[in-house]
DSSP file (Angstrom, degrees, kcal/mol; ACC not computed):
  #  RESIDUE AA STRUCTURE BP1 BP2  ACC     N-H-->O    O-->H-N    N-H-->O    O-->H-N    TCO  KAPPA ALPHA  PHI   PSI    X-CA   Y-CA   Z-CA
    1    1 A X              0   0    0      0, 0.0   136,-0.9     0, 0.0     0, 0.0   0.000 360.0 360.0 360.0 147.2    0.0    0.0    0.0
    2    2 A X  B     -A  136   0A   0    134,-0.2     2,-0.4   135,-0.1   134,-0.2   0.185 360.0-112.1 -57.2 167.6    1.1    3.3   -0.7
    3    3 A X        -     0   0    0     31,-1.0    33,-0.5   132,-0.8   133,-0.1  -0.628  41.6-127.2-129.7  88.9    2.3    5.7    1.8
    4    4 A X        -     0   0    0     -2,-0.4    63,-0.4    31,-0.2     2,-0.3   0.143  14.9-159.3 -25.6 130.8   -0.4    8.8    2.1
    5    5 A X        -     0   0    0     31,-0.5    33,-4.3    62,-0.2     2,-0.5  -0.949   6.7-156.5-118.2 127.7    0.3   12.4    1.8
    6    6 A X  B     -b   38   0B   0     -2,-0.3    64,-2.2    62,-0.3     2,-0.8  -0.949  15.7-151.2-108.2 131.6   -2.3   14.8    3.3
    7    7 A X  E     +c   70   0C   0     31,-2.8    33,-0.4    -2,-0.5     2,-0.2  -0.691  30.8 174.6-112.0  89.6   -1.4   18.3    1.0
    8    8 A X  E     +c   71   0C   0     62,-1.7    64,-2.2    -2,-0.8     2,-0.3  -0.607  19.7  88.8 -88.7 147.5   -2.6   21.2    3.9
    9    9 A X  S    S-     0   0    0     62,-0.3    64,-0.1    -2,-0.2    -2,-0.0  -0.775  74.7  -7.5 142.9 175.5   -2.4   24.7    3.8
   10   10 A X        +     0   0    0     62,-0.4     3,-0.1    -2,-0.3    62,-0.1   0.357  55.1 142.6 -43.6 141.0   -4.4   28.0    2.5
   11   11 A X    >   +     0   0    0      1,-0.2     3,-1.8    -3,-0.0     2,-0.8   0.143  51.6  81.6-140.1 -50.1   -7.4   27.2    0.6
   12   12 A X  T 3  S-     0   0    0      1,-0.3    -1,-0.2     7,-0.0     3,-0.1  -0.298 105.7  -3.5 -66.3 104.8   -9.7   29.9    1.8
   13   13 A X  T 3  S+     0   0    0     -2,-0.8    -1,-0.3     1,-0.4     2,-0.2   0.560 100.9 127.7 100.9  -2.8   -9.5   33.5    0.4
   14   14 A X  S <  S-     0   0    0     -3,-1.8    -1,-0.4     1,-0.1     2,-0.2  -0.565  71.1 -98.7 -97.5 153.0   -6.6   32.6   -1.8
   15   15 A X    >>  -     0   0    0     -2,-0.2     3,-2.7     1,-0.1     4,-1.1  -0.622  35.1-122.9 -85.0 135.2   -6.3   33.1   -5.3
   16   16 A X  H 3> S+     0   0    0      1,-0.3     4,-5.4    -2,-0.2     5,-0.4   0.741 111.5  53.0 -22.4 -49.9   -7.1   29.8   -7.3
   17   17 A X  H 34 S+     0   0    0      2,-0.2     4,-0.4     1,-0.2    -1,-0.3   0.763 106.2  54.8 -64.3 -27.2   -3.9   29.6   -9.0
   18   18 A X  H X> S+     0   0    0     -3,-2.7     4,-1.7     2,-0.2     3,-1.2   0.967 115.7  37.0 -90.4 -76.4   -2.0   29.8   -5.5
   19   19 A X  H 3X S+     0   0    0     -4,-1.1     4,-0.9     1,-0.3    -2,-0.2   0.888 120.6  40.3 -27.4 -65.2   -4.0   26.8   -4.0
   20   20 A X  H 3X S+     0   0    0     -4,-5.4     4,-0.7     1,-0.2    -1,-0.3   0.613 116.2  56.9 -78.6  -0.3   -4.4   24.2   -7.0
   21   21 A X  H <4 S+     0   0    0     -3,-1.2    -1,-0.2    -4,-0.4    -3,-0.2   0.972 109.2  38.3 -91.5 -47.6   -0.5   25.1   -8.2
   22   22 A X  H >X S+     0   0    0     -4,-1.7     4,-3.3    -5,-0.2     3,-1.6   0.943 120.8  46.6 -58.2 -56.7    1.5   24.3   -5.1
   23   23 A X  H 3< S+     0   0    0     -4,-0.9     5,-0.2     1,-0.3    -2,-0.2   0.936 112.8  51.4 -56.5 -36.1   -0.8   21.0   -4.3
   24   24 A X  T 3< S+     0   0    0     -4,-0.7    -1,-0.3     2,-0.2     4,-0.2   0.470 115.0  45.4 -86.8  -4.8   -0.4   19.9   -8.3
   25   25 A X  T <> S+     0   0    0     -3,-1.6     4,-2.2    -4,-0.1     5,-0.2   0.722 112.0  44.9 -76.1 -70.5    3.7   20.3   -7.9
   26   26 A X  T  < S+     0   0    0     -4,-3.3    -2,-0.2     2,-0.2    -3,-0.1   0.255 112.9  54.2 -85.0  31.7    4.2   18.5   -4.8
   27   27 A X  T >> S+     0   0    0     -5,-0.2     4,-3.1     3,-0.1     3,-1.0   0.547 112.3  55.5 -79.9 -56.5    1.5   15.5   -6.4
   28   28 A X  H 3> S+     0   0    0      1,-0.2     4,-1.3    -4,-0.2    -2,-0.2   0.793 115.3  26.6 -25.5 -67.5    4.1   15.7   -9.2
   29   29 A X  H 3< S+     0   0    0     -4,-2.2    -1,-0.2     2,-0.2    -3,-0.1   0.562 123.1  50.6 -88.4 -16.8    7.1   15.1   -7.7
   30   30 A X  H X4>S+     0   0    0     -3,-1.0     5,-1.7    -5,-0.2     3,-1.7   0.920 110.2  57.2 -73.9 -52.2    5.6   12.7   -4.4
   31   31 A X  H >X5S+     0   0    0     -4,-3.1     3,-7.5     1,-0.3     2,-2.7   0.817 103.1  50.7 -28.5 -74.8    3.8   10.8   -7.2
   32   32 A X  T 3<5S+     0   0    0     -4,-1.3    -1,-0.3     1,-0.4    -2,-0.1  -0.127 105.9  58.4 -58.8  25.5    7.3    9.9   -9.1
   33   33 A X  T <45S-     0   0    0     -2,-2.7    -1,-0.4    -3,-1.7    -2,-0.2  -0.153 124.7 -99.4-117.5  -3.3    8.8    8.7   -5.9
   34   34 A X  T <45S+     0   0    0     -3,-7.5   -31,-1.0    -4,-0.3    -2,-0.2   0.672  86.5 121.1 102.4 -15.7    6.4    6.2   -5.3
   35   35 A X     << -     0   0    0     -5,-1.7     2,-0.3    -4,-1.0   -31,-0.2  -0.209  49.3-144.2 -92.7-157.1    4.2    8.2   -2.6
   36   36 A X        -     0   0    0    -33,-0.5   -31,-0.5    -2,-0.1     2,-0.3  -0.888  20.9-141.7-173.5 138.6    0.0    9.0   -3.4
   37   37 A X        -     0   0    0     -2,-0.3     2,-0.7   -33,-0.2   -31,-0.2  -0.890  13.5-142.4-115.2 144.7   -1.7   12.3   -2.2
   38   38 A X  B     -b    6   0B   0    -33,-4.3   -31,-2.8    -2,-0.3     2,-0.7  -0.902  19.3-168.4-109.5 118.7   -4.6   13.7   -0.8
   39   39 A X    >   -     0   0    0     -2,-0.7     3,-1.2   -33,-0.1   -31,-0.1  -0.896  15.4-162.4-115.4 135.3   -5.8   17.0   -2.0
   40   40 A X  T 3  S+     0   0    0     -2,-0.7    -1,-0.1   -33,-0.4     3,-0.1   0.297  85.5  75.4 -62.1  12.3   -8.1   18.5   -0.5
   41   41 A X  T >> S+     0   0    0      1,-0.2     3,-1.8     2,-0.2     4,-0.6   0.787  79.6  74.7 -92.1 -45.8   -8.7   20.6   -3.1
   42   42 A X  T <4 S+     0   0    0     -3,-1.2    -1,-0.2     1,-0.3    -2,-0.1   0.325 105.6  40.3 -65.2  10.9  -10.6   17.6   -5.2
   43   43 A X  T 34 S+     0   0    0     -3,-0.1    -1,-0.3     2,-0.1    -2,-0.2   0.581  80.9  88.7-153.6  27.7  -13.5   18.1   -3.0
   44   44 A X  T X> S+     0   0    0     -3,-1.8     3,-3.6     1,-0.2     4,-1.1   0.780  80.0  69.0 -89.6 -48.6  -13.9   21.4   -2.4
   45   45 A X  G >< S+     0   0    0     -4,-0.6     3,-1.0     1,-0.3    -1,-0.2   0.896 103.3  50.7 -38.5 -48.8  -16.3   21.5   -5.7
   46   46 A X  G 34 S+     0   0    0      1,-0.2    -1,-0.3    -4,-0.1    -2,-0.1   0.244  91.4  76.6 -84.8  32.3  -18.7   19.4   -3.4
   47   47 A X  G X4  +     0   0    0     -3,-3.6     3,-5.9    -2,-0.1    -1,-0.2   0.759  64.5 102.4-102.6 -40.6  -18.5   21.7   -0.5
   48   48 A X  T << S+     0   0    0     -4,-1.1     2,-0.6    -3,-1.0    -2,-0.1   0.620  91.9  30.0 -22.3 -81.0  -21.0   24.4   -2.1
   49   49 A X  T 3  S+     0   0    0      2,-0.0     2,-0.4     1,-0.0    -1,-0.3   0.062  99.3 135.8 -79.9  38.6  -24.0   23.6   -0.2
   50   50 A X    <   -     0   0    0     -3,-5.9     5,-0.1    -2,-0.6    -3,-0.1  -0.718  58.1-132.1 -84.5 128.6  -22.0   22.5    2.9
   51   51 A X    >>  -     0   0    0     -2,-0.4     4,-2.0     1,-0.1     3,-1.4  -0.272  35.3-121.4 -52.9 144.3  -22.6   23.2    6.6
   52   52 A X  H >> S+     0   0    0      1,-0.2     4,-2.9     2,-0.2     3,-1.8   0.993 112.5  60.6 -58.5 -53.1  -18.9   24.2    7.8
   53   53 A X  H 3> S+     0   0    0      1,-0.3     4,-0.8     2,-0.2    -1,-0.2   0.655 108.8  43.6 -39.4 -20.7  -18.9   21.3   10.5
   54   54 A X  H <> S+     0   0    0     -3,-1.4     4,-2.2     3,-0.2    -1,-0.3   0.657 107.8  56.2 -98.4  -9.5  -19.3   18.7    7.5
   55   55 A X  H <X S+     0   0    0     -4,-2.0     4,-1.9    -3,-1.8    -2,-0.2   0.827 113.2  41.8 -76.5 -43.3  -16.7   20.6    5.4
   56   56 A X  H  X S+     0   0    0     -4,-2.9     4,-2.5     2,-0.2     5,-0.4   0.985 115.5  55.7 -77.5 -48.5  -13.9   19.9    8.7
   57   57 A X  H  X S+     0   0    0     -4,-0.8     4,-3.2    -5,-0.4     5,-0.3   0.979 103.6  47.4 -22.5 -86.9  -15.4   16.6    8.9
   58   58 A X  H  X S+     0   0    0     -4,-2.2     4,-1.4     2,-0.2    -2,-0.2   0.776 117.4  41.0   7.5 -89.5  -14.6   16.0    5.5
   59   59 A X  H >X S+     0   0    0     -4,-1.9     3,-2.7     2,-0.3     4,-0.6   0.901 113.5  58.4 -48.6 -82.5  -10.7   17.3    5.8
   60   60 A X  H 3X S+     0   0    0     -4,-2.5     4,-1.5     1,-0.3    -1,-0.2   0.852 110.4  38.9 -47.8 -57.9  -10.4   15.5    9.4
   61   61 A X  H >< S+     0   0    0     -4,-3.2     3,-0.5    -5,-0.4    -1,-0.3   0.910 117.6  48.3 -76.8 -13.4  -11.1   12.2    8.2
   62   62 A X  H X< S+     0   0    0     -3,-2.7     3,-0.7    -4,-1.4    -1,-0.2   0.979 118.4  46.5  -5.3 -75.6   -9.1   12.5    4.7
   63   63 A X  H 3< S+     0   0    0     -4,-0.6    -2,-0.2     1,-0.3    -1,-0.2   0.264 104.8  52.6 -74.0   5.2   -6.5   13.7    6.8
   64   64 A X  T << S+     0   0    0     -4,-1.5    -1,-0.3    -3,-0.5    -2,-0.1   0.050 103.2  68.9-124.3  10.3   -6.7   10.9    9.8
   65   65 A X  S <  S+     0   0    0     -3,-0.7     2,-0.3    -5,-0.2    -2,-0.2   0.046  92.7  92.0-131.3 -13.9   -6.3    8.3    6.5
   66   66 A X        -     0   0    0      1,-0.1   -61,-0.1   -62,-0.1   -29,-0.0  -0.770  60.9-165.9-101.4 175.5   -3.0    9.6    6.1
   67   67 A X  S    S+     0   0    0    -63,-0.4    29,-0.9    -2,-0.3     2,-0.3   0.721  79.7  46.8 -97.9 -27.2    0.3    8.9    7.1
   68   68 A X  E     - d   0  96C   0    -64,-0.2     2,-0.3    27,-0.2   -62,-0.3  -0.731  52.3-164.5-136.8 127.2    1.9   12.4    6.0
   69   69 A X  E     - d   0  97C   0     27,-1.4    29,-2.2    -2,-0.3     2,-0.4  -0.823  10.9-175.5-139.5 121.8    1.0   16.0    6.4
   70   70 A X  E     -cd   7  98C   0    -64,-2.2   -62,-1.7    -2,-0.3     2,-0.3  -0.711  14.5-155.9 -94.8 152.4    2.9   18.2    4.2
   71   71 A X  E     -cd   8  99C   0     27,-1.1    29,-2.1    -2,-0.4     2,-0.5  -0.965  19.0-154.9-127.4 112.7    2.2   21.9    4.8
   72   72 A X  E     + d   0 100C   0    -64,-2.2   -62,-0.4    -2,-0.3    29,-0.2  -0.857  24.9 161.8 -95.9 114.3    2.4   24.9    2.8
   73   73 A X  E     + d   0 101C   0     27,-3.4    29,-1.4    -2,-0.5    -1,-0.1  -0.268  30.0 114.4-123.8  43.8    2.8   28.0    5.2
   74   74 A X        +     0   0    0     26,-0.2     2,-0.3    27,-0.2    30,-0.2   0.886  35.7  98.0 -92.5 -19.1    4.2   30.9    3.1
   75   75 A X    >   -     0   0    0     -3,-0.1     3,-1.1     2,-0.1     2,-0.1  -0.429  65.5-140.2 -74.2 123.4    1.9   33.7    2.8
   76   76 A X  T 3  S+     0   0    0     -2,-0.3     3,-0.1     1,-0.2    -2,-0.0  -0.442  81.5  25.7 -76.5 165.0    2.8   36.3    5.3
   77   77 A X  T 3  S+     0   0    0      1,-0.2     2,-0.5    -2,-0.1    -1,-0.2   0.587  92.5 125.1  64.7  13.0   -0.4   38.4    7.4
   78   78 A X    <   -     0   0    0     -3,-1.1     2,-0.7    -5,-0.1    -1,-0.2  -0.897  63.1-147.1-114.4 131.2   -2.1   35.4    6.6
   79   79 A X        -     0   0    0     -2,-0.5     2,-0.8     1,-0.1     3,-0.2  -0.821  18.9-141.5 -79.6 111.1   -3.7   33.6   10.2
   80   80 A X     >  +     0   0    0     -2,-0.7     4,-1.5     1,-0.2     5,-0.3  -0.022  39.2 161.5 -47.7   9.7   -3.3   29.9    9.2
   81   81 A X  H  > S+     0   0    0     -2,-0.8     4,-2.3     1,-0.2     5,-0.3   0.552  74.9  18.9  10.1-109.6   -6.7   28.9   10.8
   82   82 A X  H >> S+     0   0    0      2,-0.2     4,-2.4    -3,-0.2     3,-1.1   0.899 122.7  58.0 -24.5 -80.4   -7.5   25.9    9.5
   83   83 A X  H >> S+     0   0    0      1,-0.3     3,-4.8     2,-0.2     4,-1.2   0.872 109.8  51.7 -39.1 -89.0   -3.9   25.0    8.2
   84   84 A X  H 3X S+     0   0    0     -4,-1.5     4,-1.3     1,-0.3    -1,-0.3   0.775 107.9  47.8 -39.7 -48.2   -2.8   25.4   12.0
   85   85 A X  H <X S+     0   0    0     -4,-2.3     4,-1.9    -3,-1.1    -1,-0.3   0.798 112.9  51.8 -72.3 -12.1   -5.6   22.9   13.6
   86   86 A X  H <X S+     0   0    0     -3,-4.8     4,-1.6    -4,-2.4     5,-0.3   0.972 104.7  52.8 -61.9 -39.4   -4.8   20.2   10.9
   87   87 A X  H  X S+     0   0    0     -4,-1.2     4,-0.9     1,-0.3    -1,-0.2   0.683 108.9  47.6 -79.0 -12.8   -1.8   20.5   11.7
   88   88 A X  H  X S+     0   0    0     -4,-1.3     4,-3.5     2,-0.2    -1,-0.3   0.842 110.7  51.9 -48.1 -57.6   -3.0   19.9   15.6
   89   89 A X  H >< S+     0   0    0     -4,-1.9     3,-1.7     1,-0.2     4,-0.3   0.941 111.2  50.2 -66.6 -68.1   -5.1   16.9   14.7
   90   90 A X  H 3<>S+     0   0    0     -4,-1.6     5,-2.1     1,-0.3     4,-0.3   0.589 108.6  50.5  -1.3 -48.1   -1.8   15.6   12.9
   91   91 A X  H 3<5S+     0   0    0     -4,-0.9    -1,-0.3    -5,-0.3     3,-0.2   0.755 113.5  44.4 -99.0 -38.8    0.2   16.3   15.9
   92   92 A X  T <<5S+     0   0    0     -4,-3.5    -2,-0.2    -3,-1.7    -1,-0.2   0.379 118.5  45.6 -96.2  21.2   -2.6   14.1   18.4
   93   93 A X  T   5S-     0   0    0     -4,-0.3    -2,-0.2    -5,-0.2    -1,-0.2   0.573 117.2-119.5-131.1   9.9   -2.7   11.4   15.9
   94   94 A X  T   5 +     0   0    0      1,-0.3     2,-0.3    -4,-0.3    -3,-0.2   0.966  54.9 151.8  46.8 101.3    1.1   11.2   15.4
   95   95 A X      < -     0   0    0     -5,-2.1    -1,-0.3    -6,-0.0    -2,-0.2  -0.947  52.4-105.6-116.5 145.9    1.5   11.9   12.1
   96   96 A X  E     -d   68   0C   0    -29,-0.9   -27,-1.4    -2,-0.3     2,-0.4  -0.426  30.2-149.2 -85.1 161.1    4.6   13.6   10.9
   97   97 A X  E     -d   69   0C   0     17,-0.3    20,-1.4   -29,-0.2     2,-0.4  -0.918  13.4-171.0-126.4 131.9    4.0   17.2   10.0
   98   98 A X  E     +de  70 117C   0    -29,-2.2   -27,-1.1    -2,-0.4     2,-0.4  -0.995  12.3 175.3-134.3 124.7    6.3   18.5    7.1
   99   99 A X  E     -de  71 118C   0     18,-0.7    20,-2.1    -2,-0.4     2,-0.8  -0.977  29.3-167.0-145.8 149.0    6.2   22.4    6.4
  100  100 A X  E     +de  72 119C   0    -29,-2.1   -27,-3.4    -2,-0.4     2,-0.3  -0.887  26.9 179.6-127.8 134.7    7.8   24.3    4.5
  101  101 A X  E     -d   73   0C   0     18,-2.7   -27,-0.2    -2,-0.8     2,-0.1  -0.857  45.3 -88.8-131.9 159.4    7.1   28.5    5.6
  102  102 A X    >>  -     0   0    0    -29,-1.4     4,-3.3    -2,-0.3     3,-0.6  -0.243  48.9-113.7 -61.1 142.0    8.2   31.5    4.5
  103  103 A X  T 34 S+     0   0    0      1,-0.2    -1,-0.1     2,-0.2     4,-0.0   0.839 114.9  61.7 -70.6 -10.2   11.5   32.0    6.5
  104  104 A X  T 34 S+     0   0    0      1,-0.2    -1,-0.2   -30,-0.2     3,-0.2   0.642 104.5  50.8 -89.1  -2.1    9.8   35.1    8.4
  105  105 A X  T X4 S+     0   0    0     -3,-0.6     3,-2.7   -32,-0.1    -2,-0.2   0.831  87.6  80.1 -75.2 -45.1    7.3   32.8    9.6
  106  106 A X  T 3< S+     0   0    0     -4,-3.3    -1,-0.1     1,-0.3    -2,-0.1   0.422  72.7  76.8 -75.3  15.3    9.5   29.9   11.1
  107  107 A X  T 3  S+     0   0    0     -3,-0.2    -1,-0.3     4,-0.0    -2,-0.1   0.795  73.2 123.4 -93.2   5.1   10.4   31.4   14.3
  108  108 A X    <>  -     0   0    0     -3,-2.7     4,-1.4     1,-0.1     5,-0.0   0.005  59.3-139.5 -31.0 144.2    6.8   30.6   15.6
  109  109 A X  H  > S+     0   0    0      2,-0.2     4,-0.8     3,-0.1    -1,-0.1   0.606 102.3  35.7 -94.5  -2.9    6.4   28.8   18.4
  110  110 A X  H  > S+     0   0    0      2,-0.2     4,-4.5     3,-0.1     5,-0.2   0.843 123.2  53.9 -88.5 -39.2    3.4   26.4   17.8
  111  111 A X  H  > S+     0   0    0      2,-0.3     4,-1.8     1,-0.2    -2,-0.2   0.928 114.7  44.7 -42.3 -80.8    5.1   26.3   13.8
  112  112 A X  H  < S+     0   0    0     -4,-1.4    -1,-0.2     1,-0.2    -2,-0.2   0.907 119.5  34.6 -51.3 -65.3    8.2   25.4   15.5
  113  113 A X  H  < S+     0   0    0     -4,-0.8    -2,-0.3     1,-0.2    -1,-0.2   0.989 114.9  53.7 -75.7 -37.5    7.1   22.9   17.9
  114  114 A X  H  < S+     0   0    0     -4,-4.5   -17,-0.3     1,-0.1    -1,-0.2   0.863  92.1  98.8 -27.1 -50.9    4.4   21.2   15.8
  115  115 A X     <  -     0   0    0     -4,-1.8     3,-0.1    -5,-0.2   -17,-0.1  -0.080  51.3-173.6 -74.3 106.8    6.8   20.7   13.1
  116  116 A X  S    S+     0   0    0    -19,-0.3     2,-0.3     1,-0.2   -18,-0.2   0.975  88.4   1.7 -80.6 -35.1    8.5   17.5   12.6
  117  117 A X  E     -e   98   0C   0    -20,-1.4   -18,-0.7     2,-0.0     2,-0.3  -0.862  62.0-162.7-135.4 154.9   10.7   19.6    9.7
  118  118 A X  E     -e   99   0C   0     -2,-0.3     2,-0.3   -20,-0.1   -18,-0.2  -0.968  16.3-179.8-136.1 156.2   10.5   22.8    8.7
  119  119 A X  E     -e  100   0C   0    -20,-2.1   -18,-2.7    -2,-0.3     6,-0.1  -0.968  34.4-133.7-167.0 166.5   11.9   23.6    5.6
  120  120 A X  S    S+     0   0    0     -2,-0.3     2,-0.2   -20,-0.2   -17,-0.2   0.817  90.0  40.4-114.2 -30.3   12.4   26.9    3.3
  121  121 A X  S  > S-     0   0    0      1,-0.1     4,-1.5   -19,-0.1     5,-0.1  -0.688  74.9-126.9-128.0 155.3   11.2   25.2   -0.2
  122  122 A X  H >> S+     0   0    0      2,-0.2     4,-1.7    -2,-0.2     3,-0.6   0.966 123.3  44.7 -61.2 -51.5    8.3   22.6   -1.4
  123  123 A X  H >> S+     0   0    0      1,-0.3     4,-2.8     2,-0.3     3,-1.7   0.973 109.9  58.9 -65.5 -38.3   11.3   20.5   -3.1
  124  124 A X  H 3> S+     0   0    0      1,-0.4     4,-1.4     2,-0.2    -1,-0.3   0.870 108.7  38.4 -47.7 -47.6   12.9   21.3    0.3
  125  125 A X  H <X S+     0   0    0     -4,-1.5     4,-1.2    -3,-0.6    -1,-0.4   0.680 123.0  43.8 -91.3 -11.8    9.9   19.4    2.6
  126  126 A X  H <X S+     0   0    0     -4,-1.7     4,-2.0    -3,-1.7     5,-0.4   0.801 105.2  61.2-114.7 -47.1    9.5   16.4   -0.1
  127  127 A X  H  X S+     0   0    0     -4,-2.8     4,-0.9    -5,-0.4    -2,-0.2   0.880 112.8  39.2  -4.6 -66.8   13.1   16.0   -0.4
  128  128 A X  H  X>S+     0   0    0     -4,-1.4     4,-2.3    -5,-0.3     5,-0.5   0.912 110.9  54.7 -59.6 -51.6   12.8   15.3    3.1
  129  129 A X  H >X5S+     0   0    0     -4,-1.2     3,-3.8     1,-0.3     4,-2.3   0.961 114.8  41.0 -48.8 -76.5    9.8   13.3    3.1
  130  130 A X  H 3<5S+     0   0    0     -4,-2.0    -1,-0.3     1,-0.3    -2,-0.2   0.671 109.3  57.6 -55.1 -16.7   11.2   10.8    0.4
  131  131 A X  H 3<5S+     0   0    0     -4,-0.9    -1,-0.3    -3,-0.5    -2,-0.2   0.783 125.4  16.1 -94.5 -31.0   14.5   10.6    1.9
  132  132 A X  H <<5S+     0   0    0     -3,-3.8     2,-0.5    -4,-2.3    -2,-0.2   0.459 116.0  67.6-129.0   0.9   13.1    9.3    5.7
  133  133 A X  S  <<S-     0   0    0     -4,-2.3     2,-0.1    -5,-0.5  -130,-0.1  -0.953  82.3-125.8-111.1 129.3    9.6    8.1    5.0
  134  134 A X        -     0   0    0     -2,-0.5    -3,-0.1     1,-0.1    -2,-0.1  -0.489   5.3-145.3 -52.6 141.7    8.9    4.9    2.7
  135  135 A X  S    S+     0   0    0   -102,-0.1  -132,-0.8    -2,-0.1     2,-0.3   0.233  90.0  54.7-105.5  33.7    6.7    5.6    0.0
  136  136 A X  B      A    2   0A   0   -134,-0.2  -134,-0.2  -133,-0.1    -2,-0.1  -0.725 360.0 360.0-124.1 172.1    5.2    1.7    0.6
  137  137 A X              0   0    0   -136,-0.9  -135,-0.1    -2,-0.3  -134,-0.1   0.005 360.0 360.0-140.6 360.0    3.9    0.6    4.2
């Protein structure tokens, strides 16, 4: 069986291109190593008439069906909401949390300690991922 990638970070308020571009790169390059992703992004279309509690639903159990949470944290001013409780649920279900932040972000201190890696570049956090995670179980 494959070894699941949960792909978290900004969806809300962000410009399209920003969201699907990052998530559709690191599929690229986890695919070709042998790993399989979840974006949450492929099931936002069915969110439209959702109550928010079944939309976090959704995510959580996606995201509790993976092994992996990669994290995108770069936009500065931006409060990570969401992005910051996956990465909570991640952290009480021990999953390793891989994030790659803007470098004016990473001296946070939930960032910091959540954070099994923190890392400056996308290639930077999947680099890491393939190098210490199997992409088989």
């Amino acid at each position: 069986m494959q070894t699941k990638v949960f792909l978290s970070g900004a969806i809300e308020d962000v410009q399209s291109s920003f969201k699907n571009d990052w998530r559709e790169q690191a599929t690229s390059m986890l695919e070709y190593k042998g790993f399989k992703t979840v974006n949450p992004m492929h099931y936002a279309l069915e969110e439209k008439d959702c109550e928010p509690r079944e939309i976090v639903d959704k995510n959580l159990f996606l995201q509790k069906n993976c092994d992996i949470l990669l994290v995108e944290y770069t936009l500065l001013y931006r409060a990570y909401i969401g992005t910051d409780f996956e990465m909570t649920w991640a952290y009480l279900n021990n999953q390793p949390i891989i994030v790659w932040a803007h470098q004016s972000l990473m001296h946070r201190t939930y960032l910091k300690f959540l954070s099994t890696k923190l890392a400056l570049s996308l290639e930077e956090a999947v680099e890491y991922i393939c190098n210490t995670y199997p992409s088989n179980k």
